[in-house]
RODO-2510 file (C-alpha; in nm, 4 decimals, decimal comma):
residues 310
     n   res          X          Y          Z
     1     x    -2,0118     1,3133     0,2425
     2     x    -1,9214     1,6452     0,4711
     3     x    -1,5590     1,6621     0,2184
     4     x    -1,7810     1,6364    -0,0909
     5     x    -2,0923     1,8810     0,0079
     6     x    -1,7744     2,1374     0,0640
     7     x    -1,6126     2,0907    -0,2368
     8     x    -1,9796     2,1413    -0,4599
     9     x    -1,9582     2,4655    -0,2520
    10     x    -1,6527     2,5821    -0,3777
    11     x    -1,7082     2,4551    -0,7149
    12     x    -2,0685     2,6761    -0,6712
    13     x    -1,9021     2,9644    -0,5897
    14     x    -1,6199     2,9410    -0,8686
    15     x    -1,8991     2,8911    -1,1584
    16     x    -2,0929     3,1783    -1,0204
    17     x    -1,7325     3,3747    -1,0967
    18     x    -1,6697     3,2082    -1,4397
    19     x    -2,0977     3,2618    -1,5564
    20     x    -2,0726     2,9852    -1,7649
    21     x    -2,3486     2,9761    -2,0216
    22     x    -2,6758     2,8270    -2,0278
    23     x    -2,7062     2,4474    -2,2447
    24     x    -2,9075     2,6113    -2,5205
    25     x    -2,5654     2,7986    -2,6688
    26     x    -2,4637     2,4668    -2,7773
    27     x    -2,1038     2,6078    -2,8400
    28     x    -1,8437     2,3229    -2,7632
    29     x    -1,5722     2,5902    -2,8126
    30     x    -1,2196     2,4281    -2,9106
    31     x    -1,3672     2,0766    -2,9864
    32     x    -1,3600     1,8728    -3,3023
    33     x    -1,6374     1,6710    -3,4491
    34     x    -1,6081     1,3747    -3,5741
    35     x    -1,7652     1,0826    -3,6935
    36     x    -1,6653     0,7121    -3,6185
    37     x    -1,7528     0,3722    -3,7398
    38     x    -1,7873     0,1545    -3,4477
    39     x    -2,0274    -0,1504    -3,3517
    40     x    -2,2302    -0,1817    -3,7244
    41     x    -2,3075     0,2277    -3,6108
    42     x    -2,1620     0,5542    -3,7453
    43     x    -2,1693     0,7804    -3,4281
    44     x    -2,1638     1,1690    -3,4649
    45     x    -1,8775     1,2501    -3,1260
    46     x    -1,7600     1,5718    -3,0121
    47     x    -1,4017     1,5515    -2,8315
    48     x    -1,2029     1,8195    -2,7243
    49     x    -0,9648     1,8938    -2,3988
    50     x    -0,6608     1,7225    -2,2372
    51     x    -0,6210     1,4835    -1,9328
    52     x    -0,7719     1,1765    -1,8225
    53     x    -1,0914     1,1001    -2,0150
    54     x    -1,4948     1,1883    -1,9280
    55     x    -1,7824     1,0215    -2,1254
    56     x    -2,1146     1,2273    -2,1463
    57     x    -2,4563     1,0184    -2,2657
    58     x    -2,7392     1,1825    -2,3599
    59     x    -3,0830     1,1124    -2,2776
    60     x    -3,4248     1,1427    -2,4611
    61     x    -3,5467     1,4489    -2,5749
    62     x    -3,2227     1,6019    -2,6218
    63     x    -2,8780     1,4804    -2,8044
    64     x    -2,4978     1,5319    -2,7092
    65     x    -2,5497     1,8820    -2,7780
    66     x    -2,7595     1,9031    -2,4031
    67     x    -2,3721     1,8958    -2,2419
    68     x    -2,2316     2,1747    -2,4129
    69     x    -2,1243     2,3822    -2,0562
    70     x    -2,0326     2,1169    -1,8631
    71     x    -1,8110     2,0203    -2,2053
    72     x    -1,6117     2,3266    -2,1337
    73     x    -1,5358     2,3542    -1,7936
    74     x    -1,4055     1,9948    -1,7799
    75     x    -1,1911     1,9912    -2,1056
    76     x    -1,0094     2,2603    -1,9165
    77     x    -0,8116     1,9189    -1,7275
    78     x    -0,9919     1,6427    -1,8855
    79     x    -1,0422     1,4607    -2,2625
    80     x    -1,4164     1,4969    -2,2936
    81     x    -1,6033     1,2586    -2,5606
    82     x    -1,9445     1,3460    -2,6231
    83     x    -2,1411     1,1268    -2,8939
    84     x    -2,4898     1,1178    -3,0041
    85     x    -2,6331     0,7756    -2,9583
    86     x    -2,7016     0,6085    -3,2095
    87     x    -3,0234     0,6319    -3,3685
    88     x    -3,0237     0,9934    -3,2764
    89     x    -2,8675     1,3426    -3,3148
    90     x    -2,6303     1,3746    -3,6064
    91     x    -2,5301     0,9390    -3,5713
    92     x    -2,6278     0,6836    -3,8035
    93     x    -2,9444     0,4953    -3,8140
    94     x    -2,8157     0,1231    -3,7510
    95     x    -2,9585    -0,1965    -4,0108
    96     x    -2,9778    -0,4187    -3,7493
    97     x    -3,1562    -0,2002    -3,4081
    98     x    -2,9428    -0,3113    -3,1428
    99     x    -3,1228    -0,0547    -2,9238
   100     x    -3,0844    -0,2336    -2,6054
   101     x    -2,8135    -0,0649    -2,3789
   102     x    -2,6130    -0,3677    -2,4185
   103     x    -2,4998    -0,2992    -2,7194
   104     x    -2,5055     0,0624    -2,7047
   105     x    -2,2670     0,0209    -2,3980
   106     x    -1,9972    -0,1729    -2,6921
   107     x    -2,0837     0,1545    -2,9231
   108     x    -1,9249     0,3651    -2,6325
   109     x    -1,6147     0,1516    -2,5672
   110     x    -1,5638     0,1465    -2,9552
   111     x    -1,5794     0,5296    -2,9461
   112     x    -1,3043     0,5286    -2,6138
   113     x    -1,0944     0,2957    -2,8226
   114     x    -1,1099     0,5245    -3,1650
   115     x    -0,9748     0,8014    -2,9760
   116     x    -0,7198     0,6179    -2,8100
   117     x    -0,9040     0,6812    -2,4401
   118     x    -0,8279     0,3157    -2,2217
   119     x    -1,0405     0,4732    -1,9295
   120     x    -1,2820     0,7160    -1,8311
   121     x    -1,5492     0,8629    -1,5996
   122     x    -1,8707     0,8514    -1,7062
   123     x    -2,1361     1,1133    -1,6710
   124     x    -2,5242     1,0265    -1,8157
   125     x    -2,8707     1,1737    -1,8019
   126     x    -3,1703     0,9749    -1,8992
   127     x    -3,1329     0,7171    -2,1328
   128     x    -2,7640     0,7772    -2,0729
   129     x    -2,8310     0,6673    -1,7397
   130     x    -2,8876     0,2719    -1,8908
   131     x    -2,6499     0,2696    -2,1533
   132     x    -2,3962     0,3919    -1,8517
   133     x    -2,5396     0,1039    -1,6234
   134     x    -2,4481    -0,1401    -1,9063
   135     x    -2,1013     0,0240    -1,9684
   136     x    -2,0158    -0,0190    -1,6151
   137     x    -2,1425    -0,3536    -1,5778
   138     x    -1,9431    -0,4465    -1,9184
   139     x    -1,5963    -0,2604    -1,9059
   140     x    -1,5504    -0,2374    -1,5356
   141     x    -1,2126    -0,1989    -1,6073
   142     x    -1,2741     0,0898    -1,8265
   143     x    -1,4597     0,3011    -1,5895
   144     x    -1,2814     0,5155    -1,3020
   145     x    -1,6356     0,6998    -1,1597
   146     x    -1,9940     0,7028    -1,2838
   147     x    -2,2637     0,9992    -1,2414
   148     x    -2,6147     0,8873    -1,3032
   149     x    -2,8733     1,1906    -1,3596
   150     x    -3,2343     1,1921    -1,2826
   151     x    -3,4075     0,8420    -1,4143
   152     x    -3,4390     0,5148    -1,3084
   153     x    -3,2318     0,1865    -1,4632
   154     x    -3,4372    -0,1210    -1,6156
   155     x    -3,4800    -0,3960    -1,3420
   156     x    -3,2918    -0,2399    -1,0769
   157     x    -3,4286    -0,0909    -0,7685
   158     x    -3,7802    -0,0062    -0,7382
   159     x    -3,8014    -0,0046    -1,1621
   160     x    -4,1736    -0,1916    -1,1333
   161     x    -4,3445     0,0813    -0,8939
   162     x    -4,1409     0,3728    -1,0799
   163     x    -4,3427     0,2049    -1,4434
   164     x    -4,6602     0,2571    -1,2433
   165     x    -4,6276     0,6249    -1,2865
   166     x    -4,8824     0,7649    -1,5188
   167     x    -4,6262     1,0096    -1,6692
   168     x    -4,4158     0,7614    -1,8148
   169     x    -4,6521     0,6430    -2,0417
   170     x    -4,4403     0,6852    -2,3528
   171     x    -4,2853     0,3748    -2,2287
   172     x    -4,4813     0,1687    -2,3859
   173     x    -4,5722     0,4226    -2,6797
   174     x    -4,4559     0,3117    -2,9951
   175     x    -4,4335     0,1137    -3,3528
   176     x    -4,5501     0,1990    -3,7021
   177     x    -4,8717     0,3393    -3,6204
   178     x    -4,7427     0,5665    -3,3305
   179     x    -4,4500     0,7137    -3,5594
   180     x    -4,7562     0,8055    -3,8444
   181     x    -4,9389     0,9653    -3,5852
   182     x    -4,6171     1,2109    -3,4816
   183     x    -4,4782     1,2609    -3,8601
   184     x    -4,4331     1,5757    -3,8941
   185     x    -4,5619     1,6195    -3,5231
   186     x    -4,2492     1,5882    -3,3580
   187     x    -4,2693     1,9352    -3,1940
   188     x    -4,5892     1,8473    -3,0406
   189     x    -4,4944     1,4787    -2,8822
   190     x    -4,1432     1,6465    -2,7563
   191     x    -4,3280     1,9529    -2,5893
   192     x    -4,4860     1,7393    -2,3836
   193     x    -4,1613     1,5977    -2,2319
   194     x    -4,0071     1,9234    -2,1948
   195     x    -4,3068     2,0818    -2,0197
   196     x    -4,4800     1,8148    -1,7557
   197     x    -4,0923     1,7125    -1,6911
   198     x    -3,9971     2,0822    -1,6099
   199     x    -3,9887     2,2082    -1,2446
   200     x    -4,0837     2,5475    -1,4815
   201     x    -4,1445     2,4432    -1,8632
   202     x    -4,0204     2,8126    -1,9033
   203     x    -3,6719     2,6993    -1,8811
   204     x    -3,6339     2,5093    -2,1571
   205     x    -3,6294     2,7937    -2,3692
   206     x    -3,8191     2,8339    -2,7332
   207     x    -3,4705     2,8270    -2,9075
   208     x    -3,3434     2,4872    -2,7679
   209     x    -3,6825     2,3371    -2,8327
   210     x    -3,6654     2,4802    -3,1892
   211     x    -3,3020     2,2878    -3,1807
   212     x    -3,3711     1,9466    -3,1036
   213     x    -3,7053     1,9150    -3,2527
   214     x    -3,5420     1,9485    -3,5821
   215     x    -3,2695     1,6923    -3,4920
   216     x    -3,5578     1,4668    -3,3659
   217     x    -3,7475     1,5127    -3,7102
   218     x    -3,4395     1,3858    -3,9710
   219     x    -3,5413     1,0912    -4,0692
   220     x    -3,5475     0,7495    -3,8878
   221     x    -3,4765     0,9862    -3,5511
   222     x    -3,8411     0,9227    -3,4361
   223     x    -3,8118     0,5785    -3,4628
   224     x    -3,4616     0,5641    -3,2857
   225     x    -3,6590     0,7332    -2,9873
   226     x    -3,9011     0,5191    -2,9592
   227     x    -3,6489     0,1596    -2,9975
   228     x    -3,5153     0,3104    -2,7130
   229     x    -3,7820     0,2490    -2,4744
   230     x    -3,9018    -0,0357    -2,6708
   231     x    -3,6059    -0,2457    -2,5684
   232     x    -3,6286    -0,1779    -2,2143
   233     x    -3,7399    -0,4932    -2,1259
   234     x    -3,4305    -0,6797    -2,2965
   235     x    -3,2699    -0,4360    -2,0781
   236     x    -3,4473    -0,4874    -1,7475
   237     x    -3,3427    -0,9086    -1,8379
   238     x    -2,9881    -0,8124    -1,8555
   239     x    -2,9602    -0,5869    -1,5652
   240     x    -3,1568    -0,8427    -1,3402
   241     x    -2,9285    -1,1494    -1,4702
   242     x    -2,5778    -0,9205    -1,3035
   243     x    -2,7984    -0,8756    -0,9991
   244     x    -2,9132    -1,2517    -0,9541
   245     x    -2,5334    -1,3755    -0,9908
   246     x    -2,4666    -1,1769    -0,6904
   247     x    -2,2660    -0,9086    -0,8952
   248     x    -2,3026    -0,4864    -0,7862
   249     x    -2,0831    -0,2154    -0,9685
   250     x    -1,7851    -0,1587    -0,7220
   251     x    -1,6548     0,2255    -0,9015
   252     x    -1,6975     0,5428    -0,6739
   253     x    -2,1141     0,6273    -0,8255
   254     x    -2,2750     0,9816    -0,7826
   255     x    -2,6648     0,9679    -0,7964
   256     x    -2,8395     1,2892    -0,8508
   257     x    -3,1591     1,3947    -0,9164
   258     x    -3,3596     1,6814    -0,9788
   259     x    -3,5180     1,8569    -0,6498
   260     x    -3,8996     1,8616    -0,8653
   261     x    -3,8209     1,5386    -1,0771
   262     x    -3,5962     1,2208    -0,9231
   263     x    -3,4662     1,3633    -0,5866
   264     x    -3,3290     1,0954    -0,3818
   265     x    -3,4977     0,8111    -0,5261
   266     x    -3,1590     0,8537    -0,8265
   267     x    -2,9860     0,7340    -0,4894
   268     x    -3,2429     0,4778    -0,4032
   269     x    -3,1892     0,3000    -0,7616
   270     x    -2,8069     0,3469    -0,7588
   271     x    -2,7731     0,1490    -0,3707
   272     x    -2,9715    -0,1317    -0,4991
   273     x    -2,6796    -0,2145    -0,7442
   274     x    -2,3393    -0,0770    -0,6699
   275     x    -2,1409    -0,0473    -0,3264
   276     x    -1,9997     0,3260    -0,2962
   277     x    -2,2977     0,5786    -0,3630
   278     x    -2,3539     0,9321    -0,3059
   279     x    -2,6388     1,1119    -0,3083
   280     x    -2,7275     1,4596    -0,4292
   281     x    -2,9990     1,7071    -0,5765
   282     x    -2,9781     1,9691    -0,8645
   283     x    -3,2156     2,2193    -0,6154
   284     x    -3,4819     2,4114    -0,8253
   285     x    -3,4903     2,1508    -1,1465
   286     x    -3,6922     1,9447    -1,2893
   287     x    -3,5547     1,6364    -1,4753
   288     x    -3,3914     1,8925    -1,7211
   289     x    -3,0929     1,9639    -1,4985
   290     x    -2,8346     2,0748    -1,7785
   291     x    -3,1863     2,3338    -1,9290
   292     x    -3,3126     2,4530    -1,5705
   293     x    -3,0221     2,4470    -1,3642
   294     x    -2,6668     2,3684    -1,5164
   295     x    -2,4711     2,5789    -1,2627
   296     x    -2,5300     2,3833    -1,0065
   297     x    -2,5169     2,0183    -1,2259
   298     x    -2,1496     2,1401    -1,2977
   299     x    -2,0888     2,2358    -0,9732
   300     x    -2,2012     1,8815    -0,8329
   301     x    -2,0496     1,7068    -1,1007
   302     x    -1,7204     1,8675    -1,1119
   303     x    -1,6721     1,8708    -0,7088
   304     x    -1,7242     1,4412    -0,7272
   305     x    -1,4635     1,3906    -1,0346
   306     x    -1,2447     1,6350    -0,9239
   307     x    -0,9643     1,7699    -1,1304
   308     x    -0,7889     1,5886    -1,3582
   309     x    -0,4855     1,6955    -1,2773
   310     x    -0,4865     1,5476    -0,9271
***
């Protein structure tokens, strides 16, 4: 713990040389973009960089587009692959749902195996934190490290007191009647998110609200959102039925959460279902990490994978 605390130091002190910019610039600067057809889904996927490959997931309330800085510094010695799940962002609104992290876990191995990328760390925020769960309980073989940012997992850990918590009643917010009451409201519901989630709502600046509110309000987006949560229950089934067959994810796992949002309960959920955890906080951040503090996220982040060179 004492090698990897000294390494986020360093990694600190280099970003505060390099003054990478803030999330809401959005600029993934020498990437392509690309759509592919994977899983009955057409995904919207930035990819850009060289080395051995990264994954980034998204959470609610944002899209890909949320990773932009950390994009950069890591495609200096890594292949970064960014999508949009599906359902949201720029991707495809999928016939058939398929919103449980199961499945959306197959959508990111069918994006690794389009662009030719066998294995990869993954990094995810959110409700990239459950589709990540999935992944690594899935393609095991597929995944070198995991990072899991600031929310809980379905059915693992203390997932039952955590739904307890008056904020998170959007969790059981949604179907036909709730999307007519946000049409053409989406602003409204999102601002909601970005402020009581905020260790300062101040943070999340006008122009990135302005940014993902319109990506939220293209059609069938709303609805994406709320499938999400909607299927957490199929997803707190799945997650229990590894547990109960005496399974745990065995990869090298980095739990972090925000010092005014998760803090070390990211860690407390993380133990309860893989072997070889570390701990950390994004100090001064809410659950908006990559909004109200992304120096320090890339710092932590980069100082646990390490360079891709080594």
């Amino acid at each position: 713990m004492r090698s990897f605390v000294a390494a986020a130091l360093m990694a600190t002190a280099a970003l505060a040389a390099s003054a990478p910019g803030r999330a809401q610039d959005f600029a993934f600067t020498g990437f392509t973009t690309t759509s592919i057809t994977t899983n009955g889904v057409t995904l919207y996927v930035r990819h850009g960089g060289h080395g051995p490959g990264v994954v980034l997931l998204h959470g609610y309330g944002e899209t890909g587009d949320m990773w932009a800085p950390l994009a950069r510094e890591l495609a200096r010695d890594h292949t970064v692959i960014v999508p949009d799940l599906r359902g949201m962002g720029l991707s495809s609104q999928p016939t058939a749902g398929g919103f449980d992290k199961k499945t959306q876990a197959a959508d990111v191995a069918g994006v690794m195996t389009a662009l030719g990328v066998e294995r990869a760390d993954v990094v995810a925020h959110d409700i990239g934190n459950m589709v990540a769960f999935q992944f690594a309980v899935r393609y095991p073989e597929r995944v070198r490290r995991m990072v899991y940012i600031d929310a809980p997992v379905p059915g693992v850990g203390p997932w039952d007191e955590i739904l307890k918590n008056p904020l998170l009643w959007h969790f059981r917010f949604g179907g036909p009647d709730m999307e007519r009451l946000v049409a053409g409201r989406e602003r409204i519901y999102l601002d909601r998110f970005w402020n009581e989630f905020s260790a300062n709502p101040a943070n999340f600046t006008e122009a990135a609200r302005e940014h993902y509110a319109e990506l939220y309000a293209r059609p069938g987006n709303m609805h994406a959102g709320f499938s999400q949560f909607a299927a957490f229950d199929q997803d707190a089934s799945d997650n229990r039925a590894f547990l109960a067959a005496g399974k745990r994810l065995k990869m090298p796992v980095l739990a972090l959460g925000g010092e005014k949002s998760f803090g070390p309960t990211m860690a407390v959920v993380m133990n309860a279902a893989a072997d070889n955890v570390t701990g950390g906080i994004v100090p001064a951040s809410g659950h908006w990490i990559m909004e109200e503090n992304p120096q320090a996220t890339i710092a932590l982040v980069l100082a646990f994978l390490g360079s891709g060179r080594s």
